[in-house]
VEXLUMLUM-818200 format. One record per residue: residue number from 1; residue in three letters; x, z, y of N, C-alpha, C in turn. Coordinates in Angstrom, 2 decimals. Layout:
{torgu NUM ALA {X Z Y} {X Z Y} {X Z Y}},
...
end
This chain:
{torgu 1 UNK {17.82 20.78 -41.82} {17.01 21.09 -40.63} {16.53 22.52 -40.74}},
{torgu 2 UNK {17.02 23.29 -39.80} {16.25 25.34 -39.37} {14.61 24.70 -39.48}},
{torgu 3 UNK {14.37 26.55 -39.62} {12.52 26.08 -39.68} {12.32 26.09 -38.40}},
{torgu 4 UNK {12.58 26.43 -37.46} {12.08 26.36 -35.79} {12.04 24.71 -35.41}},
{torgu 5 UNK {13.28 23.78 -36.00} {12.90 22.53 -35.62} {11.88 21.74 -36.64}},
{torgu 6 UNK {11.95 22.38 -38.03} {10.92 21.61 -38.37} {9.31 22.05 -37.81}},
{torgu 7 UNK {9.12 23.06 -37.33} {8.30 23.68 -37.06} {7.49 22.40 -35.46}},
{torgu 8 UNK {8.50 22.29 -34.63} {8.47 21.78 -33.75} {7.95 20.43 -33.91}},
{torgu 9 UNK {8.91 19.35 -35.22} {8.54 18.49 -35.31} {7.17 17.84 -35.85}},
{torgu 10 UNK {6.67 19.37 -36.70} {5.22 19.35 -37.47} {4.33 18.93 -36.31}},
{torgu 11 UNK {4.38 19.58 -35.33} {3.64 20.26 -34.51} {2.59 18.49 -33.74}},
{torgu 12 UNK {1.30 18.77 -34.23} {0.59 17.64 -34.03} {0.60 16.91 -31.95}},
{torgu 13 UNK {0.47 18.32 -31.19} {0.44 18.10 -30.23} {2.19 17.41 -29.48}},
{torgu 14 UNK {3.01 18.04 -29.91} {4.11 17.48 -29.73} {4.14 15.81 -30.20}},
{torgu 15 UNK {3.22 15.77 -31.56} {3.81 14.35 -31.89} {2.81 13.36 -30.79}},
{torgu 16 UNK {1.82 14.13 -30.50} {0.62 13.19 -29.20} {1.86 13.10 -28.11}},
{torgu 17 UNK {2.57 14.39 -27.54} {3.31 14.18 -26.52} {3.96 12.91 -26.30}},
{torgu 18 UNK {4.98 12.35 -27.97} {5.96 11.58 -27.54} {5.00 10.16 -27.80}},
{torgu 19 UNK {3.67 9.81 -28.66} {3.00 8.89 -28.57} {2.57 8.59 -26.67}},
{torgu 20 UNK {2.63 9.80 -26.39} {1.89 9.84 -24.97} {3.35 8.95 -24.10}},
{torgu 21 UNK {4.38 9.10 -24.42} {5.57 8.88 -23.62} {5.80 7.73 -23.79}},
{torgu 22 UNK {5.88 7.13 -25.33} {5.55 5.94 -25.57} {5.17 4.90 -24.42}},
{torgu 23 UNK {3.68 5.32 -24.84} {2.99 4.67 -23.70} {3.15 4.46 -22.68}},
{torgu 24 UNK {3.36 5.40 -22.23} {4.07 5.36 -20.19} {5.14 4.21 -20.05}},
{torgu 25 UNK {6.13 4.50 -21.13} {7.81 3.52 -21.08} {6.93 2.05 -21.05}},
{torgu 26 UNK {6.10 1.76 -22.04} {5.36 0.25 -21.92} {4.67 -0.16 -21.32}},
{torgu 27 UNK {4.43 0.67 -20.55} {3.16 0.63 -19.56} {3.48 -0.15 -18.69}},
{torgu 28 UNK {2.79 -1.34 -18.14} {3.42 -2.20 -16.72} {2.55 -1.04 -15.39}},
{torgu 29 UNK {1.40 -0.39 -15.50} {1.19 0.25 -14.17} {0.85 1.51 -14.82}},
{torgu 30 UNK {0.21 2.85 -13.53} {-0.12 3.70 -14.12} {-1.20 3.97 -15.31}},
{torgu 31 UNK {-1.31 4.71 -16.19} {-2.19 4.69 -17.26} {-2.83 6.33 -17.09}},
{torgu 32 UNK {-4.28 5.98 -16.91} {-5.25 7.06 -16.93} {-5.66 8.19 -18.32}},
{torgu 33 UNK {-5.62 9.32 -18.09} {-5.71 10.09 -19.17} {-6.62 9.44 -20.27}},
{torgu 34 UNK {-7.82 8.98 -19.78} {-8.60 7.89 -20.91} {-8.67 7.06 -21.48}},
{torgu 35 UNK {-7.23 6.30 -20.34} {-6.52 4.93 -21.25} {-5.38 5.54 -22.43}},
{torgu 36 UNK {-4.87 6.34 -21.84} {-4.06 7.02 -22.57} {-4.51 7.61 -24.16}},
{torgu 37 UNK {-6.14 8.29 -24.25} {-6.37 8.38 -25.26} {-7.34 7.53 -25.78}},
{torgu 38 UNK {-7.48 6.89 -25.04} {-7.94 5.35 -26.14} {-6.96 4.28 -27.16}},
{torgu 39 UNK {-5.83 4.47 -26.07} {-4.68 3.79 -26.72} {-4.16 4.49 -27.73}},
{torgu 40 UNK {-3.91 6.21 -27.87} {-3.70 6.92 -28.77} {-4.17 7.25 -30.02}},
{torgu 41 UNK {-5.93 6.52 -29.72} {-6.83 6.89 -30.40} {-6.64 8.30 -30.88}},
{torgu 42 UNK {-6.66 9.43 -29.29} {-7.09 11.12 -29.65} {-8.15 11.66 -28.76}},
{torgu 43 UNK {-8.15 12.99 -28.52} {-9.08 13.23 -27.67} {-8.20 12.97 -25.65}},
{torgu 44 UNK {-9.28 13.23 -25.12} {-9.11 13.50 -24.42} {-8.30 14.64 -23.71}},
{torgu 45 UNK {-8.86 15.46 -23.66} {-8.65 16.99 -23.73} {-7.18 17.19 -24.67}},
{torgu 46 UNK {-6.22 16.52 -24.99} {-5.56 16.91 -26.10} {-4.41 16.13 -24.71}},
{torgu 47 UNK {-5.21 14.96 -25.24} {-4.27 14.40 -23.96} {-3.43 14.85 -23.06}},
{torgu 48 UNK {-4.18 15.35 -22.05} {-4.14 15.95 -20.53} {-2.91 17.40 -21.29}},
{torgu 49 UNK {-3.04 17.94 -22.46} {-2.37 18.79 -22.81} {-0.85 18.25 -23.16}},
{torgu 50 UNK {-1.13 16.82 -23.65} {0.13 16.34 -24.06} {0.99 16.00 -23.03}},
{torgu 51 UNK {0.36 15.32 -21.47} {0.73 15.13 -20.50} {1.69 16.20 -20.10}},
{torgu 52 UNK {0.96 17.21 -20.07} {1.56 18.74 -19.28} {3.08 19.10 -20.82}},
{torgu 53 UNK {2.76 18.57 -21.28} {4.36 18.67 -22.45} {5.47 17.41 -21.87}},
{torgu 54 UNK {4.83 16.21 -21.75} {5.70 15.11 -21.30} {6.41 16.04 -19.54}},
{torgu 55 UNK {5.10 16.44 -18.72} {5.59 16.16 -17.66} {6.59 17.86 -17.32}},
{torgu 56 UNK {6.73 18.11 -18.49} {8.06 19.30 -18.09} {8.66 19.13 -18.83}},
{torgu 57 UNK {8.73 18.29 -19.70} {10.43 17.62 -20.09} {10.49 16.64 -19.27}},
{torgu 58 UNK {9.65 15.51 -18.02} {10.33 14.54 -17.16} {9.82 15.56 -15.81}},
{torgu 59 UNK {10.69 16.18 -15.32} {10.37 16.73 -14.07} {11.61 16.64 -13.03}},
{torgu 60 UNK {11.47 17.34 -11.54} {12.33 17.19 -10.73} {13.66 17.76 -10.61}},
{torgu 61 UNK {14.62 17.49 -11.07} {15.93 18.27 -11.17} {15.95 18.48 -12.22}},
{torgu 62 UNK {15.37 18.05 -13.35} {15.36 17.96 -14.62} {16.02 16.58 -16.01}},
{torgu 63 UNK {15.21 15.69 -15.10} {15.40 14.54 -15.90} {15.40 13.58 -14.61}},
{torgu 64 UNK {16.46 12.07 -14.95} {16.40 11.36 -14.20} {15.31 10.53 -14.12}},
{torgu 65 UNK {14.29 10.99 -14.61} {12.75 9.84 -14.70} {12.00 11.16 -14.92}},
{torgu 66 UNK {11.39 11.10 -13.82} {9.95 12.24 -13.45} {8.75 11.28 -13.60}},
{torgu 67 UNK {7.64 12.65 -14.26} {6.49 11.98 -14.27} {5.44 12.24 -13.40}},
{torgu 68 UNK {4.82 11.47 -12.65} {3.76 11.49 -11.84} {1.95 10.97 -12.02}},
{torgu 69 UNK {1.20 11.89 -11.68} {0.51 11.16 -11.52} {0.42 10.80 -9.92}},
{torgu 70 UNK {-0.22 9.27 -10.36} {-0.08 8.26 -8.70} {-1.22 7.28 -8.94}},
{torgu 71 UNK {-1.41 6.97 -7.98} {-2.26 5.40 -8.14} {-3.27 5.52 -9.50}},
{torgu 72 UNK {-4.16 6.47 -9.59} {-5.18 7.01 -10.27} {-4.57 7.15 -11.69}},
{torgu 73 UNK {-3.63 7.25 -12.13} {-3.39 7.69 -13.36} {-1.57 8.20 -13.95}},
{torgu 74 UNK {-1.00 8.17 -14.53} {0.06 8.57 -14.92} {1.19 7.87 -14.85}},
{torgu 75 UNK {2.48 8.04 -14.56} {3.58 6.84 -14.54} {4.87 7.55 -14.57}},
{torgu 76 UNK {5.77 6.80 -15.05} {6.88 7.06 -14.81} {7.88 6.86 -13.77}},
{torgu 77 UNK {8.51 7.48 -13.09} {9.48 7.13 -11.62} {10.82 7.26 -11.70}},
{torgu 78 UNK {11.85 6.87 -10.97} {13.17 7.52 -10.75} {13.06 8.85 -10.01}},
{torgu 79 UNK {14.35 9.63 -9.86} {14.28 10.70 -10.31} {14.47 10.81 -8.67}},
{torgu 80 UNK {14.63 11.78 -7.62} {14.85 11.31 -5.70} {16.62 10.66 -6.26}},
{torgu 81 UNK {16.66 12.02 -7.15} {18.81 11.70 -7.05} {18.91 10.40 -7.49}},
{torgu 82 UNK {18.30 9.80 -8.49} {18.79 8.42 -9.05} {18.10 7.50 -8.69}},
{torgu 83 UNK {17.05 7.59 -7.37} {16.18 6.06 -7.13} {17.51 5.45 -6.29}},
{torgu 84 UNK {18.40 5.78 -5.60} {19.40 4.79 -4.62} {20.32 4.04 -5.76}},
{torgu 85 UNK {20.30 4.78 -7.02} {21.21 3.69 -7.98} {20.31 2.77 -8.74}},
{torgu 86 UNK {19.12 3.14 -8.90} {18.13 2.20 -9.56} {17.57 1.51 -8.44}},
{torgu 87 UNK {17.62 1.32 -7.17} {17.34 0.45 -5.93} {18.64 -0.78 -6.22}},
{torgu 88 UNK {19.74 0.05 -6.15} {21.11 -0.84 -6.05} {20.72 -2.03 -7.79}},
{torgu 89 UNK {20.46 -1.59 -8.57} {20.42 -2.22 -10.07} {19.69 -3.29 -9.68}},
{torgu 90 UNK {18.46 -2.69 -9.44} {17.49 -3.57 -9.74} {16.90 -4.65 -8.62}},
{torgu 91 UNK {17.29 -4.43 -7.26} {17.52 -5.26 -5.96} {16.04 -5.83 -5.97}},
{torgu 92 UNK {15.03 -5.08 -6.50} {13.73 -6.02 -6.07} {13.13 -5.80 -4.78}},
{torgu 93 UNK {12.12 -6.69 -3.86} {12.23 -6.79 -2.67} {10.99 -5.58 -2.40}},
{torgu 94 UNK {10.60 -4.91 -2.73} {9.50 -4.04 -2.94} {10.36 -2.77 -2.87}},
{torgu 95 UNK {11.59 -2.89 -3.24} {12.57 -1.52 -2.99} {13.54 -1.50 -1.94}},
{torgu 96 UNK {13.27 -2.36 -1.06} {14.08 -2.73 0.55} {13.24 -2.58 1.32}},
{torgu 97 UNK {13.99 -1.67 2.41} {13.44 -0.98 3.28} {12.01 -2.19 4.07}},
{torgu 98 UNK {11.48 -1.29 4.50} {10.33 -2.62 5.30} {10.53 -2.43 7.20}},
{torgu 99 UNK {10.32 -3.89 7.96} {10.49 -4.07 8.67} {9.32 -3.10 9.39}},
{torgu 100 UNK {9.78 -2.73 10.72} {8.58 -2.19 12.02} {7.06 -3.15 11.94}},
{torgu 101 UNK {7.37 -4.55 12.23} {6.16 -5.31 11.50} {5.40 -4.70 10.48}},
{torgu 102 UNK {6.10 -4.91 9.57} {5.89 -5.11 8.54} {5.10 -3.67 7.77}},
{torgu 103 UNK {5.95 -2.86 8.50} {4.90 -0.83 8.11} {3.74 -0.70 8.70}},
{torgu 104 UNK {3.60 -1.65 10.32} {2.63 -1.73 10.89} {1.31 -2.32 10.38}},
{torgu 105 UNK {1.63 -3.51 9.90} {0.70 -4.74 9.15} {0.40 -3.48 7.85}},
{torgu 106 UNK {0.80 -2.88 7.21} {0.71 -2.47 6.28} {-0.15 -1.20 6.03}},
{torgu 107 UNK {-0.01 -0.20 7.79} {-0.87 0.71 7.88} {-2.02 0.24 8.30}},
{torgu 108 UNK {-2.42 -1.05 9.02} {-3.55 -1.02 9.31} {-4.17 -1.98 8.29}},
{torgu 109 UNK {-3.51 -2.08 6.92} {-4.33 -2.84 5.73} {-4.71 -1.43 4.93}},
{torgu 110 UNK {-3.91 -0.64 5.29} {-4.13 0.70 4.04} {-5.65 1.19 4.94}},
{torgu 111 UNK {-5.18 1.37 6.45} {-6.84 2.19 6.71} {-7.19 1.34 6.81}},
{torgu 112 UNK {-7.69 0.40 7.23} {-8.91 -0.88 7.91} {-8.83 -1.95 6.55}},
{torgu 113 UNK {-8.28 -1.74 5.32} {-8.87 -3.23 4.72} {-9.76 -2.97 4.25}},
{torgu 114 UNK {-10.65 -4.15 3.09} {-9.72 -5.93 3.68} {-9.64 -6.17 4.99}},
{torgu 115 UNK {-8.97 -6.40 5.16} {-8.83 -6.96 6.71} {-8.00 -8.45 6.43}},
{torgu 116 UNK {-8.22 -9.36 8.00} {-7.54 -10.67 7.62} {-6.04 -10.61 8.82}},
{torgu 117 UNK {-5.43 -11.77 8.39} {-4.72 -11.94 9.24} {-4.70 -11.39 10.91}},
{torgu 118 UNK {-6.25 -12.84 11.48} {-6.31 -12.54 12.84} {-6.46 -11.22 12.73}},
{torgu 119 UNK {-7.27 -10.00 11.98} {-7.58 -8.89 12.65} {-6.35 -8.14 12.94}},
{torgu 120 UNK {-5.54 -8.32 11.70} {-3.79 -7.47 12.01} {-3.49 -7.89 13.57}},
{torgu 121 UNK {-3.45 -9.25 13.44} {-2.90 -10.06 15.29} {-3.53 -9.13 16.17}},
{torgu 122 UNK {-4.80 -9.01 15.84} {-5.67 -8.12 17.05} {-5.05 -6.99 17.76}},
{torgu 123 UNK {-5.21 -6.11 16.38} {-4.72 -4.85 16.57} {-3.10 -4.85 17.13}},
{torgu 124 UNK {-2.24 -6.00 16.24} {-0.26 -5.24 16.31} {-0.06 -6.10 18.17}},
{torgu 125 UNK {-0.88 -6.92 18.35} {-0.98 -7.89 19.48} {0.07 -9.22 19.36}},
{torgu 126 UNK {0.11 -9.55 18.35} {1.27 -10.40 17.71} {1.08 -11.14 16.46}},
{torgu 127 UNK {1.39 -12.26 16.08} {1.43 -12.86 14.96} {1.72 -11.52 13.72}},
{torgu 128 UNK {0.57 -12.56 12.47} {0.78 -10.93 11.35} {1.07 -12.07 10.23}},
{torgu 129 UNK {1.71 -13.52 10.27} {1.74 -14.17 9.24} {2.91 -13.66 8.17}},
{torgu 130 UNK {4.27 -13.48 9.25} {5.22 -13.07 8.82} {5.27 -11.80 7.46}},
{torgu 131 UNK {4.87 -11.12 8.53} {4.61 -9.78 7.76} {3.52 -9.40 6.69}},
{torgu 132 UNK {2.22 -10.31 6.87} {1.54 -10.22 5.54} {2.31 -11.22 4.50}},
{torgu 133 UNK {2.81 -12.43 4.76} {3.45 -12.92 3.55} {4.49 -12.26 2.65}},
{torgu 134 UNK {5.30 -11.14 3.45} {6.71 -10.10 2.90} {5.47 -8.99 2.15}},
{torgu 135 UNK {4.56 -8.90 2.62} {4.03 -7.49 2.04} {3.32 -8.10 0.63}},
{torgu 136 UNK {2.96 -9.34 0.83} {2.09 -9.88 -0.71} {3.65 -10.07 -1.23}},
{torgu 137 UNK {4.56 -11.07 -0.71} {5.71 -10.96 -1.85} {6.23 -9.89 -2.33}},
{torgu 138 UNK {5.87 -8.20 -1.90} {6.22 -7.11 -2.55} {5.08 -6.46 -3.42}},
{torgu 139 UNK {4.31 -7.15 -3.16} {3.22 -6.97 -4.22} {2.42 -5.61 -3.57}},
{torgu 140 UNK {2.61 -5.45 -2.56} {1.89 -4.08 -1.53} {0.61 -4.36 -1.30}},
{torgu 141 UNK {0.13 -5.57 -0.61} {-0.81 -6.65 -0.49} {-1.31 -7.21 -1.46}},
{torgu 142 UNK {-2.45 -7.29 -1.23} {-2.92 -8.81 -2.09} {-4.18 -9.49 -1.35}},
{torgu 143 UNK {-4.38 -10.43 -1.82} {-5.68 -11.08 -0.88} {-6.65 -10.32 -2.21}},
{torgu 144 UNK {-8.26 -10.04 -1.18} {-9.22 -9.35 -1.64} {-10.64 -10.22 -1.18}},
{torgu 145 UNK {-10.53 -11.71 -1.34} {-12.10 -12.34 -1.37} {-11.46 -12.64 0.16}},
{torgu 146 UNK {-12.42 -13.60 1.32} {-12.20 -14.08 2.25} {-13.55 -13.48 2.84}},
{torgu 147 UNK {-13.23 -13.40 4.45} {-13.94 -13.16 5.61} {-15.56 -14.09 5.39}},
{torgu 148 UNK {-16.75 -13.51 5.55} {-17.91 -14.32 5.53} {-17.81 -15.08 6.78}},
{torgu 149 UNK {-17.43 -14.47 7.89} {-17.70 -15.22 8.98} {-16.94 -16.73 8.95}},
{torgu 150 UNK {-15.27 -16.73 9.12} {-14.62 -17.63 9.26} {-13.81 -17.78 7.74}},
{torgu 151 UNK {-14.09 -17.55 7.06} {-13.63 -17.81 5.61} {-11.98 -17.44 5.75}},
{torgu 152 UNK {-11.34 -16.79 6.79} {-10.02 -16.17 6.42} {-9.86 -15.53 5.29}},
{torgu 153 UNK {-8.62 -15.11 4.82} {-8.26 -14.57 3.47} {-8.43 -13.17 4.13}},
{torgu 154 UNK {-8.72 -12.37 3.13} {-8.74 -10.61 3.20} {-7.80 -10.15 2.37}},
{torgu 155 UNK {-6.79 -9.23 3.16} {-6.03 -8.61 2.08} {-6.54 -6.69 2.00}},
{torgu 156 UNK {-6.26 -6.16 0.58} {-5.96 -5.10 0.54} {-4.81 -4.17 -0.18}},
{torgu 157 UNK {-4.80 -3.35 0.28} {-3.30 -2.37 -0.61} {-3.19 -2.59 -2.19}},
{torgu 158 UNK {-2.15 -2.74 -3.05} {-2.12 -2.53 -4.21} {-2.21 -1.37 -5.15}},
{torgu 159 UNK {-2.33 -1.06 -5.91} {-2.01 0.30 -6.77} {-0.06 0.45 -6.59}},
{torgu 160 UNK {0.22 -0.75 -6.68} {1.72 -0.52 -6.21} {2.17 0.15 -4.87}},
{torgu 161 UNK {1.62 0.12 -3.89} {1.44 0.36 -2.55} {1.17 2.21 -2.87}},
{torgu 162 UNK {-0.04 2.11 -3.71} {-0.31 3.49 -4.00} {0.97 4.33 -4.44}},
{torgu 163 UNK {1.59 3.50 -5.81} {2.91 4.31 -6.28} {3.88 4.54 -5.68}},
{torgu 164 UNK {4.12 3.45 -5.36} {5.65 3.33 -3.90} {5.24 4.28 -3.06}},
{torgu 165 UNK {4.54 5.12 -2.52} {3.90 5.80 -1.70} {3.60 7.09 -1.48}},
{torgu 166 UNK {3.75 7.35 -3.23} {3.17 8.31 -4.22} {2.00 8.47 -3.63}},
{torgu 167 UNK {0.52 8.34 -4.11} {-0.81 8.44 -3.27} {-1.71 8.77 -4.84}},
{torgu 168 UNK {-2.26 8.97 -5.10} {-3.21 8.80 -6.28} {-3.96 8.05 -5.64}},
{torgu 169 UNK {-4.71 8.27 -4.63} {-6.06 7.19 -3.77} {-5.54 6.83 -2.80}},
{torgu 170 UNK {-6.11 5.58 -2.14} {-6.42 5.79 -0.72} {-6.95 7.38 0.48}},
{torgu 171 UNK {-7.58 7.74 0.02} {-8.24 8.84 -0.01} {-7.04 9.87 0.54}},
{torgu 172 UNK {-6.20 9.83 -0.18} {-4.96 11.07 0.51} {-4.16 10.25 1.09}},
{torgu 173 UNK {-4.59 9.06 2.22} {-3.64 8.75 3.44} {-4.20 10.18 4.73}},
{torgu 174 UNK {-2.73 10.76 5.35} {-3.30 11.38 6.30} {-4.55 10.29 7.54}},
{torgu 175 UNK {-5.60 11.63 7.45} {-6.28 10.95 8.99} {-5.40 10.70 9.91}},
{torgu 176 UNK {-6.01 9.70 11.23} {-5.42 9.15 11.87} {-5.61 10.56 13.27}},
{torgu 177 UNK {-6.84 11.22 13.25} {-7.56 11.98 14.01} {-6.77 13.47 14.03}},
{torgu 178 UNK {-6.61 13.52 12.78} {-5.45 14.39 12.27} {-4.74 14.94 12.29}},
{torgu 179 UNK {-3.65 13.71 12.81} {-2.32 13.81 13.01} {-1.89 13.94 14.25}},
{torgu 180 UNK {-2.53 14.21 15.86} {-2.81 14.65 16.99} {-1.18 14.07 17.69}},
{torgu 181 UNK {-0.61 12.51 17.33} {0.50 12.56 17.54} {0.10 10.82 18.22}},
{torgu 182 UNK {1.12 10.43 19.16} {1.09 8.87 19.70} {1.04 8.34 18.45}},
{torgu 183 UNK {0.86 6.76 18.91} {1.48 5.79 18.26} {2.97 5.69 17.87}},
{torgu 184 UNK {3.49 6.11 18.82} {5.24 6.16 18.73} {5.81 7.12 17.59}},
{torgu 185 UNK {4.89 8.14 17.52} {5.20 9.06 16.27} {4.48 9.06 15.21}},
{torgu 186 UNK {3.74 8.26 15.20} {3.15 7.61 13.74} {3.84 6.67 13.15}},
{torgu 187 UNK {4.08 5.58 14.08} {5.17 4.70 13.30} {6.61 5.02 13.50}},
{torgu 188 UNK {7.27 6.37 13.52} {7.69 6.97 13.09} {8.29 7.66 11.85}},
{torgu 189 UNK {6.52 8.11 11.51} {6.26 8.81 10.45} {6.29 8.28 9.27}},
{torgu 190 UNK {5.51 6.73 9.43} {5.97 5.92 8.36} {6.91 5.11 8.48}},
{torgu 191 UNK {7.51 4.74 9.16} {9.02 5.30 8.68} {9.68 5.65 7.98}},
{torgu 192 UNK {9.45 7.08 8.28} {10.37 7.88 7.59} {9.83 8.10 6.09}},
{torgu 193 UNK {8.45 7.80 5.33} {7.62 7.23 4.44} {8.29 6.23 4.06}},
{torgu 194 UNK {8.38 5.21 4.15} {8.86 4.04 3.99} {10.11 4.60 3.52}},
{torgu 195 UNK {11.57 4.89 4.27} {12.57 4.71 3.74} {12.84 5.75 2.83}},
{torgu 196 UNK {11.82 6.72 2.41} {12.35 7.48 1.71} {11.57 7.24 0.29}},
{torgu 197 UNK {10.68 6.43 0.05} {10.18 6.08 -0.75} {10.29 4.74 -1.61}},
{torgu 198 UNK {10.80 3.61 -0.38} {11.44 2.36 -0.97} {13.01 2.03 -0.77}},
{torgu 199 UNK {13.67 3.49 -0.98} {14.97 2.94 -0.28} {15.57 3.06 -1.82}},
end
């Protein structure tokens, strides 16, 4: 081994890096810089440094697994070029495109939840059974406690919803006030959200 690679391999922050990468590969959701160095047992601050080493060896046009942060903390993704072959692999229903329903039911759980069933009906003017049952079987949804009034179920967005989405919060959905566009070009917009994110 040259001294430049042993040099490299000494190198304490590098070895946090690939502990840090570790983690991510096992990770079932995103993991927060503080989970990250709790699990590492390092600092903090060392962390966030090790991150910025992971996330330019997994970056865009770089590696086929980019790293993001999303859904309040850190994760690993397919790459844009290789999510249509890891869609085709892995055929889960959370990576198929979503129905007009179904983006609809889904934007008005992201701004307005919890919200219940009837309120989706309210708003889409149509049955929302369909489409909230496809959005909990993608795990986008989930029920969040029931309505005081009539004891309906409440659903809200997942952290999955967040990732699929790429979002860190709720918080960075565009305003509705905002976006100075119809209805017709909002659901549009997600849309074009939708298929380029779960296709």
């Amino acid at each position: 081994m040259d001294a430049p690679l042993r040099l490299i391999s000494a190198n304490p922050l590098d070895q946090l890096a690939r502990t840090v990468e570790a983690l991510l590969v096992v990770a079932a959701a995103p993991l927060s810089a503080g989970e990250l160095a709790e699990a590492a047992a390092d600092d903090p601050e060392r962390v966030e440094a090790a991150l910025g080493l992971v996330g330019e060896r997994y970056r865009e046009g770089r590696s086929g697994i980019v790293l993001e942060h999303v859904a309040g903390g850190w994760a690993f993704r397919a790459s844009r070029e290789a999510a249509e072959a890891c869609a085709r692999m892995v055929e889960k229903p959370a990576q198929r495109g979503l129905s007009q329903a179904a983006l609809e039911t889904l934007a008005i759980v992201a701004y307005l939840g919890p919200c219940t069933r009837p309120d989706v009906a309210r708003i889409r003017g149509v049955s929302a059974d369909s489409a909230v049952a496809s959005l909990v079987e993608r795990g986008l949804i989930a029920e969040a406690g029931r309505d005081d009034e009539g004891g309906a179920i409440r659903y809200k967005t997942t952290p999955l919803f967040e990732r699929v989405f790429g979002l860190e919060s709720l918080s960075q959905l565009p305003r509705l006030d905002d976006l100075g566009a119809g209805v017709d070009e909002i659901r549009d917009r997600l849309h074009a959200v939708a298929e380029k994110r779960t296709a």
